[in-house]
N, C-alpha and C positions, 0 to 999 in steps of 0.2 A: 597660127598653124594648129592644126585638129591632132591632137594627141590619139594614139592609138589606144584601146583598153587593151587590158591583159588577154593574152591568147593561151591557150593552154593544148598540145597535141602529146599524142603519144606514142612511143615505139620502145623497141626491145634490140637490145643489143648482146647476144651472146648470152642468152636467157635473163638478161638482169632489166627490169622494167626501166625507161628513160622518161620521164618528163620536161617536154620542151618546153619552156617558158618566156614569151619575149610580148614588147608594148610595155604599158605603162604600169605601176604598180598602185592602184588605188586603195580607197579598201574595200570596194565590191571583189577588185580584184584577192583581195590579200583574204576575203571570203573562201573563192573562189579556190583558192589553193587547200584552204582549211578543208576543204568539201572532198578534196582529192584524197589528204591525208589520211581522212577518217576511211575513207573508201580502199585504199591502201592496206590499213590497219585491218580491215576486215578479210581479204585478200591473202592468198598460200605466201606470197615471195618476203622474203625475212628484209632484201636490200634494196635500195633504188636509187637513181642518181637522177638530179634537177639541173638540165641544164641552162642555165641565165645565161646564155653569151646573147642574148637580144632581148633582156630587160633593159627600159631605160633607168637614171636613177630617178627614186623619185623623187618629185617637190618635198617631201618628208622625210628622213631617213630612218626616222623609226617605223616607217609600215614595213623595211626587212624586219622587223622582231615576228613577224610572220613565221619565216621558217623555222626558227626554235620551237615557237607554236605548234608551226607540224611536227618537229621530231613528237616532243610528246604527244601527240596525239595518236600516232602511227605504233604507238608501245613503247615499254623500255627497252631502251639499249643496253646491251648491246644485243639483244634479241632482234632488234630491227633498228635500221637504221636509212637515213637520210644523205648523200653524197652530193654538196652542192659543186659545182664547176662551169667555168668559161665567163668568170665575172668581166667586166668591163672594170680598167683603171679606178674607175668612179667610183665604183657598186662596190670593189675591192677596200676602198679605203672608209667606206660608210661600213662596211661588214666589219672592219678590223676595229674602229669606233665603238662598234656596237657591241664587241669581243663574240662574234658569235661564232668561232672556231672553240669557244666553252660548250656548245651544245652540240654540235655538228663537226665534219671535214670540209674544208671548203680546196677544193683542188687548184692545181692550175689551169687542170688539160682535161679531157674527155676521161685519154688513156686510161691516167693514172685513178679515176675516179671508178670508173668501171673495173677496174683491174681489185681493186680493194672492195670495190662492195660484190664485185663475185666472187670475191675470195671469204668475203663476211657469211655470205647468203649460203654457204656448203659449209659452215663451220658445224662442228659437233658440240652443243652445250649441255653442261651440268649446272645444274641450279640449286643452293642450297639458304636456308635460313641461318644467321647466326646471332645465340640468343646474345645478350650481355651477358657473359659468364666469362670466366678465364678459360674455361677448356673448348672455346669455341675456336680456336686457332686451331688444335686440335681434330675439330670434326673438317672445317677448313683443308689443312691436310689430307686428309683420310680421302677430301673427293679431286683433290689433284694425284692419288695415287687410283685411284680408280680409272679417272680419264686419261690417265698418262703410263698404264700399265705395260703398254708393248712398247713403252721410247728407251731410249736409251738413260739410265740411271743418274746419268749428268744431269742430265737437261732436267730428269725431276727432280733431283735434290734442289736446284734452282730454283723450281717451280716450287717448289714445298718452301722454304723459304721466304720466298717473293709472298708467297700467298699469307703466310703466316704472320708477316711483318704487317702488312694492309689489313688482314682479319684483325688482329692487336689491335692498330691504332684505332679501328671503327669501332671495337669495343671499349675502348680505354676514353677513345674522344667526344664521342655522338652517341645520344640519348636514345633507350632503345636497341630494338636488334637490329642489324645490319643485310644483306641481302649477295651473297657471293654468286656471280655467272663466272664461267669458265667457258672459253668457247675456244677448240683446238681446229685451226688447221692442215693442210702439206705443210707448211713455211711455217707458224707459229701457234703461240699461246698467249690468247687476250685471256688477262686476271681484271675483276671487274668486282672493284666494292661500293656497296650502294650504302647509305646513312642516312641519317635525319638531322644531319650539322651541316651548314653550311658554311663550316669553318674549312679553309682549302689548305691543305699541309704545305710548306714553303721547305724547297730547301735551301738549309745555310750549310754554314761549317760547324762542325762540332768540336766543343771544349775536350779537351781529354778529359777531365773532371767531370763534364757532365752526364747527368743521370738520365737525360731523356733528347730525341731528335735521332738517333741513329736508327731510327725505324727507315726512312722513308731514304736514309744517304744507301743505306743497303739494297734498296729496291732501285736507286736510280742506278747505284754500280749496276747490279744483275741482271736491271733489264736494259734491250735494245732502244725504249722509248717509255713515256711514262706518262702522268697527264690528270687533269681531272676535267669533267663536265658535268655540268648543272642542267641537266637532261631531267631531272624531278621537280614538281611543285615546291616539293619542301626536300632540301637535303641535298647531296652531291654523289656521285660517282667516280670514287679513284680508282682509275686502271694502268694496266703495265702490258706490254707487248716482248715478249722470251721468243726467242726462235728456237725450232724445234729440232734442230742440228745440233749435236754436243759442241 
């Protein structure tokens, strides 16, 4: 039977650009996408969502390492970002293999994938460097009061907080300065630390005695969700998601 190549169409749903994707995934194909991404990357829209619900799986399952491939090419996140959805059983359990929910969202549904990256694509971001220094928690701070100036005082104490703990540890863990996005918006606050470690913070339980680990037990209490992704060549991205509601 004649395998179909990859097809690639496009449309927009609700201002958020959609790429349909279905047929076989080679690597003319797994090109093919790269060529999109880069053309994306260049392009006004911050979000996008790829819909596979009519990729088949392929003969190979590492040619998905494709889409990690696009997120970074399309920029860092969470400046832009990639929304995959509508996988097949199959393609689901090769993606979960591959952990490629460290670089990307892989949704269930259309809805929910659309719903998120147009809520990404209107977000307000602040972007700042933080050196290796101890007072870089500090400047940290300073730009979650900036952006979070008309919320309610809860929600930034939180935020000041949340941010301060992640700035810490990227200082204190990973070689180098670190990289803080903030991006506010209706519904929440994505904190967003970039590094040069690809050491991933784990959390455990903490000793009473101990002197180090309750950075990140504090960040999981206070935020709604938490996470890390490997969206960089070199390094990782720890983020946290605060709702913007006291």
């Amino acid at each position: 039977m004649t395998r179909a190549a990859l097809r690639l169409s496009e449309d927009r749903h609700d201002g958020v650009p959609v790429l349909i994707i279905s047929g076989e995934l080679d690597p003319f194909g797994a090109a093919s996408l790269l060529t999109w991404a880069r053309g994306f990357a260049d392009g006004p829209d911050r979000a996008t969502v790829w819909d596979i619900s009519g990729l088949r799986h392929p003969d190979g399952h590492h040619l998905l390492t494709a889409f990690p491939a696009a997120q970074r090419l399309v920029g860092p996140w969470p400046r832009r970002s990639i929304h995959l959805t509508g996988a097949a059983p199959a393609v689901v359990n090769s993606l979960g293999r591959l952990r490629v929910d460290r670089f990307m969202p892989v949704h269930p549904d259309l809805t929910s994938a659309l719903t998120q990256a147009a809520n990404e694509a209107g977000a307000v971001h602040r972007q700042t460097t933080l050196p290796a220094r101890p007072d870089s928690s500090a400047t940290a701070r300073a730009c979650v009061d900036d952006l979070l100036a008309d919320l309610d005082a809860d929600v930034r104490d939180v935020a000041r907080l949340v941010t301060s703990e992640l700035a810490a540890n990227a200082v204190r863990h990973a070689p180098g300065a670190a990289a803080l996005t903030l991006a506010l918006t209706s519904r929440e606050l994505l904190v967003a630390l970039t590094d040069r470690s690809r050491q991933v913070p784990i959390l455990r339980p903490v000793q009473a005695t101990a002197t180090q680990g309750r950075g990140i037990q504090l960040v999981a209490a206070l935020s709604e969700s938490w996470g890390v992704r490997l969206v960089q060549r070199r390094g990782k991205t720890v983020w946290a998601r605060i709702p913007t509601h006291a």
